[in-house]
Structure formats: structure tokens, C-alpha cells
N, C-alpha and C positions, 0 to 999 in steps of 0.2 A: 177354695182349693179343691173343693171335693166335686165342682162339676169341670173345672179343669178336669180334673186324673176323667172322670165319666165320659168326657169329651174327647181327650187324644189318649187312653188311654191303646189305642189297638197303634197309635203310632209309634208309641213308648216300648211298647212289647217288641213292635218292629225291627225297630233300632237297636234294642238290644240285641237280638238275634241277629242282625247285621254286625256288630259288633263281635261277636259270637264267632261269625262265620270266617271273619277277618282273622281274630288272635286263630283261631284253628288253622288258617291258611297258612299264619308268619311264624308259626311254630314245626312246620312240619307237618302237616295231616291232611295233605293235599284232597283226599277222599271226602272223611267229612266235610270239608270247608266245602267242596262244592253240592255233598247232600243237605248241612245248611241253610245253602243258597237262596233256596226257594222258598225259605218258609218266612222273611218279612212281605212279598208276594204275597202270600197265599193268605196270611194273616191281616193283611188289607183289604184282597178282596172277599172275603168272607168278609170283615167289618162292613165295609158297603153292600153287600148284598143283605146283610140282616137290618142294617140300617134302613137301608128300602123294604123295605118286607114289614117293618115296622110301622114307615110314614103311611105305606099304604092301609094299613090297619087304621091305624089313628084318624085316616081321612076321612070324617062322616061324609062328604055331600058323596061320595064314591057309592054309596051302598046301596044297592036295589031289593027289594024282594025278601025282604026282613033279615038283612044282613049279607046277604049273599053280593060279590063285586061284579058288576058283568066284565065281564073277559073284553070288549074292546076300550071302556071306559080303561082298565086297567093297563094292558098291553100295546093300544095299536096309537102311536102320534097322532094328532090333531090332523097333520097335513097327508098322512096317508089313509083315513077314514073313508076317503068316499071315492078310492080308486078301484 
């Protein structure tokens, strides 16, 4: 159960505040409901951006130079390297 929740746990958050944004909406509070709005958005992509940020850490063969990542290894696709 406990890597469930570790696992969807930024979708869970999400959806709540979706939820959130809705009863705020059908009760009258036209304002909030749309300031709301954005935060299962925003709350997702931050979860993937620290998610990547993470894989990237954890990826030894990535590390050159006693730890250090080179910037094309990390940043630039395969198929755009040697344009």
C-alpha cells in the first residue's frame, strides 16, 4: 500500500484539488474555482520534473569527472548530437 500512495501520490493530491475546484465552482465562488484551477496542473508538473531530476541523479553510467553530468549526455537527444 505504502508504495502505491509513494507512487500516485502527486495524482491523488491532484484530484483532490480538482475536486476542490469543482464543489468551489457549484456552490457559488466563481473566483476561487477558477484560481483553483491550475494547481492539479501545476502539482503534476512539478511531480515530473522532480521525478526527472531524480532519475537523473540515480543514473551512474551518466557521470563524468567524479560526479559531475556533462550537459549533452544529460540535455541534448540522441538524434540531435551531431547536428
Amino acid at each position: 500500500m505504502m508504495k502505491f500512495i509513494n507512487t500516485y501520490y502527486p495524482i491523488i493530491i491532484a484530484f483532490g484539488c480538482m475536486l476542490y475546484s469543482v464543489w468551489l465552482g457549484m456552490y457559488g465562488k466563481p473566483d476561487e474555482a477558477l484560481y483553483t484551477t491550475h494547481w492539479p496542473g501545476t502539482i503534476l508538473l512539478f511531480a515530473i520534473a522532480i521525478r526527472q531530476v531524480e532519475k537523473l541523479r540515480n543514473d551512474e553510467h551518466k557521470h563524468v569527472d567524479g560526479g559531475c553530468a556533462n550537459f549533452c549526455d544529460l540535455y541534448v537527444p540522441n538524434h540531435l548530437e551531431y547536428l
